[in-house]
C-alpha positions in Angstrom: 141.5 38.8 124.6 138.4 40.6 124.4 136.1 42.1 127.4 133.1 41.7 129.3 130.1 44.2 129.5 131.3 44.6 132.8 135.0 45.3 132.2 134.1 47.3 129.2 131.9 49.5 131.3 134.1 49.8 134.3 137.1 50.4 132.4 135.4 53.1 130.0 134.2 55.1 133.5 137.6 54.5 135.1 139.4 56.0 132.1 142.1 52.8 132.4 142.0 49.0 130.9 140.4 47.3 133.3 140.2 43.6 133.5 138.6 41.0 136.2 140.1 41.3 139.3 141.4 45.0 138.5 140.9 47.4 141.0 139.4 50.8 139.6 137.9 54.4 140.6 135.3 55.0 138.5 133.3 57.9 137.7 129.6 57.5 138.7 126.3 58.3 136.3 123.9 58.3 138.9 123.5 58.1 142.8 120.6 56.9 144.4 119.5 56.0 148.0 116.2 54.7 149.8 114.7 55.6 153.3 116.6 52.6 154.9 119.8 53.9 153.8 119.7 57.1 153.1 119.3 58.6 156.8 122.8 57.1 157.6 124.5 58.3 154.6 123.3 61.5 155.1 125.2 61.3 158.9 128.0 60.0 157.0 127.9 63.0 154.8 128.0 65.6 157.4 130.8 63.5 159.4 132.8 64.0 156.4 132.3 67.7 156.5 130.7 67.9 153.0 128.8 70.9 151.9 127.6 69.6 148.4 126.7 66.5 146.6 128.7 66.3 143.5 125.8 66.8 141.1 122.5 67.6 142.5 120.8 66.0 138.7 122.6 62.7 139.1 121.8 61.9 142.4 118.4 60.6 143.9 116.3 59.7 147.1 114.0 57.7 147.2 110.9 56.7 150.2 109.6 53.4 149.3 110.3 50.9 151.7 107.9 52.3 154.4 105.7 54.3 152.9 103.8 56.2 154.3 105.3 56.1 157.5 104.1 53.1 160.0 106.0 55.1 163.2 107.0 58.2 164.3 110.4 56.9 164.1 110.1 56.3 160.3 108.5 59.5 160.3 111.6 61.5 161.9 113.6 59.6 159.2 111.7 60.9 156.1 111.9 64.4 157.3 115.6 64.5 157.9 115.9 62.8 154.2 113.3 65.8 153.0 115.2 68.3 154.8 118.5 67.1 152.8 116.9 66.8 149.8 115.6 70.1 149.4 118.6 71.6 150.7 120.7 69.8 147.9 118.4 70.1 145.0 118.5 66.8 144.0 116.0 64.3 142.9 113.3 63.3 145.5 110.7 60.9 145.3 108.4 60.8 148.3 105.4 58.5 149.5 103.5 56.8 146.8 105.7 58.0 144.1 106.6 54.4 143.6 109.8 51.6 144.4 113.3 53.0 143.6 113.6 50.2 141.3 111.3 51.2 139.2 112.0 54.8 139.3 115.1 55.3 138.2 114.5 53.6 134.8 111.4 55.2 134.4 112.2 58.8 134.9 114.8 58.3 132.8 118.2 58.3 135.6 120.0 55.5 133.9 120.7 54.7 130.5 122.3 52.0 128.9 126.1 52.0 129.2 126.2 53.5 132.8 127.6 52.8 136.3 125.1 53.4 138.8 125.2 52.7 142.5 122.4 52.5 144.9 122.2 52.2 148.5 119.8 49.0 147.6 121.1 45.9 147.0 118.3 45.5 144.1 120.2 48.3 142.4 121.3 45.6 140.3 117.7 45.5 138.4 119.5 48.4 135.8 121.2 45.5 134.6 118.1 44.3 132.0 119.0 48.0 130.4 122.5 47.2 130.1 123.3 49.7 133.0 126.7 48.6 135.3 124.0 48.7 138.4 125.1 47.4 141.8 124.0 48.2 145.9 126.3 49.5 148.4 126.1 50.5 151.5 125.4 53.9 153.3 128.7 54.6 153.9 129.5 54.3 150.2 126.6 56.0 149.2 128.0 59.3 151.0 131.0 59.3 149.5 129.6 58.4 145.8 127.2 61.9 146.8 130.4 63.7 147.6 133.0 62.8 144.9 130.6 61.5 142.0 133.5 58.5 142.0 133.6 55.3 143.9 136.0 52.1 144.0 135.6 48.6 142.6 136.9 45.3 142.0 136.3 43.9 138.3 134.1 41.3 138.7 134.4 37.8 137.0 131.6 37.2 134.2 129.6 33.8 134.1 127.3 34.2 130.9 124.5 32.1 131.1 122.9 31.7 127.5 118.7 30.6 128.0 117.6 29.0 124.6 114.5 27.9 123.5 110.6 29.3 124.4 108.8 29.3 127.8 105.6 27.6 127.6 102.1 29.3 128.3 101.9 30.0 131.9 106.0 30.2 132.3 107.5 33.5 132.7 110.3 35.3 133.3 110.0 35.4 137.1 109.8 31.2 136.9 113.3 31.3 134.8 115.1 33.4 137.2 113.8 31.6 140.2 114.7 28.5 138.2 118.4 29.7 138.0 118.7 30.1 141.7 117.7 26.7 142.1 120.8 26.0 139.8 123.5 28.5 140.2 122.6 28.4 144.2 122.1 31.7 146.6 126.0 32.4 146.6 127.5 30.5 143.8 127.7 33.9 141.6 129.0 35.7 144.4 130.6 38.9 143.3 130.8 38.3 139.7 129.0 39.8 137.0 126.1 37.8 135.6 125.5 38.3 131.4 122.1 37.2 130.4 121.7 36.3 126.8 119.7 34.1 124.5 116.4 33.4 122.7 114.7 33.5 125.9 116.0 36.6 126.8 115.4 38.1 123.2 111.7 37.1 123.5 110.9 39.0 127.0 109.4 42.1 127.3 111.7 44.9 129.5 109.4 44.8 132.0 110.1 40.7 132.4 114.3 41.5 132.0 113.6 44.1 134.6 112.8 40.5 136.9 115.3 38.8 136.0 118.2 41.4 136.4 116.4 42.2 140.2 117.5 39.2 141.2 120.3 38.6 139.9 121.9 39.4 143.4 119.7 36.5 145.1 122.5 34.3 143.2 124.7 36.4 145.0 126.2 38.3 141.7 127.2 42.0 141.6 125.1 42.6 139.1 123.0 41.3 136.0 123.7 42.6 132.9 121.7 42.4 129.2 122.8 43.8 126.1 120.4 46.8 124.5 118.7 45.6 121.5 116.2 47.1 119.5 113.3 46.5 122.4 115.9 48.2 124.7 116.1 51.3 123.1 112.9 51.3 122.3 111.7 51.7 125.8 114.2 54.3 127.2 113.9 56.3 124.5 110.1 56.3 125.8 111.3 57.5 129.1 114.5 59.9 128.3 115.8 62.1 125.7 119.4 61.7 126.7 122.0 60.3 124.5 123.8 57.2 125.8 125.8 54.3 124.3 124.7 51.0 124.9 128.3 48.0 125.1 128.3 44.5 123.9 130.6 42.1 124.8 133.2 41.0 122.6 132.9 37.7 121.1 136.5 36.7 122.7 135.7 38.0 126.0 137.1 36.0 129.0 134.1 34.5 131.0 134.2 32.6 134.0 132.2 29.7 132.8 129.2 29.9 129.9 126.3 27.5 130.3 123.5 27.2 128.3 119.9 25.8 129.1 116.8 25.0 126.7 114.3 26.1 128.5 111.4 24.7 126.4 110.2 22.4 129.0 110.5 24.5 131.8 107.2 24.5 134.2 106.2 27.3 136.8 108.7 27.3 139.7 108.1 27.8 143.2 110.7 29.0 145.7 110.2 27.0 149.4 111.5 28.4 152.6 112.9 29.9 153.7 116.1 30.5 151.2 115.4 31.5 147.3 117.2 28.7 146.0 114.9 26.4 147.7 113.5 25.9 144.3 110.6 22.9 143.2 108.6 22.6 140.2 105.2 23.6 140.9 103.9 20.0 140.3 105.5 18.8 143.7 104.2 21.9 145.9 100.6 22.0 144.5 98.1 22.2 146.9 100.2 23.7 149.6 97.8 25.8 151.2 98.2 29.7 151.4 96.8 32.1 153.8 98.1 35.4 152.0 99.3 36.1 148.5 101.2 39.4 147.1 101.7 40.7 144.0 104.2 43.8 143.4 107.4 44.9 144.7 110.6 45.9 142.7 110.8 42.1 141.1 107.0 42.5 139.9 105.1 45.0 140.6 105.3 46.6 136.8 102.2 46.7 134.4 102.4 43.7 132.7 102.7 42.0 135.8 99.3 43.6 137.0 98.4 43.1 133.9 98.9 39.2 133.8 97.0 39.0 137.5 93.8 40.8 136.8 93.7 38.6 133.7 93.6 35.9 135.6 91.5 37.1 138.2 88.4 39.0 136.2 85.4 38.4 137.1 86.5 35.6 140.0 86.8 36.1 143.4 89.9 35.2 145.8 89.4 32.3 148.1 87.5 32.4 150.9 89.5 33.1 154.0 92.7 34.8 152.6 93.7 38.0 151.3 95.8 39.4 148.6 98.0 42.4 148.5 98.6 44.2 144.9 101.7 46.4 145.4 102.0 48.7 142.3 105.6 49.4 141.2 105.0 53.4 141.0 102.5 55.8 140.7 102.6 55.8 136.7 101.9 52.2 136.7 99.5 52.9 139.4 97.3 55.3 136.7 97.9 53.2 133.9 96.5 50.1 135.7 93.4 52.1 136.6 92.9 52.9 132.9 93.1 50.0 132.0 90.4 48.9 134.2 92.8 46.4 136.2 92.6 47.7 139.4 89.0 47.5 139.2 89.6 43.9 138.4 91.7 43.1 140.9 89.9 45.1 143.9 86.4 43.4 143.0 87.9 39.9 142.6 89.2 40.3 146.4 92.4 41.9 146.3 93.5 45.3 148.4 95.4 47.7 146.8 98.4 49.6 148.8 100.3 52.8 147.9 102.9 52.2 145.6 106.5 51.5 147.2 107.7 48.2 148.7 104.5 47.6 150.2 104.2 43.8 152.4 108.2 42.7 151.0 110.3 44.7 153.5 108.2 44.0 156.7 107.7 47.3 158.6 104.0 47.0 157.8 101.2 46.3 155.0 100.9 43.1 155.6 102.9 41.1 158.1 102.0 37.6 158.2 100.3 36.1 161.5 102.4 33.0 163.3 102.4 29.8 161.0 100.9 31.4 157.8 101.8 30.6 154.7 102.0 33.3 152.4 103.0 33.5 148.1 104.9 36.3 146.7 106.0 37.8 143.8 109.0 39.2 145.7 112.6 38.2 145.5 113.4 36.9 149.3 111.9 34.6 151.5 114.2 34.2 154.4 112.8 33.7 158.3 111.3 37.3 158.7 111.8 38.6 155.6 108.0 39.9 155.8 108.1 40.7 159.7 107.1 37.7 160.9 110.0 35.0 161.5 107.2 32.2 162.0 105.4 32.6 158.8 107.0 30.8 155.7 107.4 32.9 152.4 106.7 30.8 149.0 108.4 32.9 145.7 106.4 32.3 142.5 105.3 34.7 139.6 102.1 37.2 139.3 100.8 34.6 137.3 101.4 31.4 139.9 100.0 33.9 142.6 97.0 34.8 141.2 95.6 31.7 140.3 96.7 30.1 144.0 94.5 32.7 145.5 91.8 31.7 143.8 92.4 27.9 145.2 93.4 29.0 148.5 96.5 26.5 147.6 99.6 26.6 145.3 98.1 25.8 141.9 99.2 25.4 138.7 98.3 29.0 136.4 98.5 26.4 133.1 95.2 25.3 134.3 93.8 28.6 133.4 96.7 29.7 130.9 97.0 27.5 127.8 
């Protein structure tokens, strides 16, 4: 019987052959940590009496999620992850340097063919780049930093095969909120999703990038993609490294496979307050919005901005909300202003913030008032989820948002986009 991406990957870094279910130490490519996490792995770290991370160029910190600093607490917390960072040489990434997410890929950290952990449980976005991606906690983070080598269970496969070709005004954010509404908030839990098909062939990286993110919102370990000729394309754009990329064998043991035609498929719209709370837009439209956002580590990327000031040029945002434009680093950041769509976006209504997290986490930029409605382009819209547990958090695409702001209600973006 033939193997998974994921069991090829895990048993290739655990040096044994490892099937679902298998328990394994593997040997990590890449370490990376956030300033949620990081602070308590580094306690962790000194409480196991550790001098030295185990290679200073494969691990990473990262300050997104509060950036810059709402509190002196915060504050307290991004010097002590400083203070360690500099001490141990490794990679840092400080305020408005960009989301984690959208980092690691960029600079060039993970390659195709990899095990990486983050102390994130988006780490799982790797997956659209064929990378064995997945979050932990702080606790494993420290002793990934220390010994380069962590423990896992084989996961299960489920390969779900998308056919067919969106319509105008569809996108990759609609399918993968689409599948939540399907495969359910837990019904992947801990298995391995493989994403394959026409569908998938047709999307850019940056629109795999969403769909891997949230691949965890289904509750799967991660959310894997096999490198094809647009893959390697695009990290050979952002790293000079060598790597080799794994297919899965055609006799490869899988959970279940199910296959969709997606040809039909209209924009989605995830309700409150769970993800896979999931209605065509047609039944939702008109639902007035107080607040939209565009960005964060699901779609925050360039073509995402890209899509929105499309949309938006030359318009203006409804009259009594706001928008929030989140870019996904500070490269994208630069490229949107030379592109002109940030100018776009700013004089159609919309405030910019530095590039990180921005309103998704809920520290600050942007917390909701009592009883608002708010659309988002991020990946969770549980009770709270933006720092307000009486506001109600609507998931849609950059696309869907856009063209809602300018109703001031969920609308339709085919009645702009043909």
């Amino acid at each position: 019987m033939g193997k998974t991406i994921a069991e090829k990957i895990l048993s290739d870094k655990s040096k044994q052959d490892a099937k679902a279910g298998d328990i394994v130490i593997a040997d990590l490519d890449f370490v990376m940590g956030q300033d949620g996490t990081s602070p308590l792995a580094i306690r962790v770290f000194e409480e196991m009496k550790a001098n030295r991370v185990f290679d200073p160029n494969r691990v990473a910190m990262v300050i997104d999620h509060s950036a810059p600093s709402p509190v002196e607490g915060v504050s307290a917390l991004h010097k002590q992850m400083r203070d360690f960072a500099q001490k141990q040489k490794i990679h840092f990434y400080d305020i408005g340097d960009g989301v984690c997410h959208q980092l690691l890929p960029e600079k060039g950290h993970v390659l195709p063919g990899q095990l990486v952990i983050g102390a994130d449980s988006h780490t799982c976005t790797y997956g659209a780049i064929n990378v064995f991606s997945t979050g932990v906690g702080s606790t494993d983070l420290a002793a990934g930093m220390i010994s380069g080598k962590l423990w896992f269970k084989v996961p299960e496969t489920i390969r779900l095969v998308l056919n067919g070709k969106l319509a105008g005004g569809v996108f990759s954010k609609d399918l993968i909120i689409f599948l939540a509404g399907q495969i359910t908030a837990d019904g992947a839990t801990y298995m391995a999703i493989e994403f394959a098909g026409e569908v998938i062939d047709a999307l850019s990286v940056d629109a795999r990038f969403t769909i891997s993110n949230m691949a965890v919102e289904l509750g799967a370990k991660c959310g894997l993609m096999e490198a094809d000729q647009k893959t390697e394309s695009w990290v050979k754009q952002h790293s000079i490294q060598s790597y080799q990329p794994v297919l899965a064998d055609q006799d490869a043991n899988y959970n279940y496979v199910k296959e969709y035609n997606l040809s039909d498929l209209e924009p989605q719209v995830a309700l409150p307050h769970t993800v896979d709370n999931v209605t065509p837009i047609s039944k939702v439209t008109g639902t007035k919005v107080d607040q939209g956002v565009i960005g964060t580590c699901t779609n925050g990327r360039l073509e995402d901005l890209r899509i929105a000031a499309e949309i938006l040029k030359g318009k203006k945002i409804a009259a009594n909300t706001r928008l929030i434009v989140a870019p996904s680093s500070r490269a994208t950041f630069i490229a949107a202003m030379r592109e002109g769509l940030i100018e776009a976006l700013v004089e159609a209504g919309a405030a910019v913030v530095t590039p990180g997290c921005g309103p998704c986490v809920g520290t600050h930029n942007g917390v909701p008032a009592d009883g608002e409605n708010v659309i988002s382009t991020a990946n969770r819209n549980f009770k709270g989820r933006m720092g307000n547990n009486k506001a109600s958090i609507f998931l849609a695409s950059p696309a869907t948002v856009a063209v809602s702001m300018l109703y001031g209600s969920i609308t339709d973006p085919r009645e702009i986009i043909g």
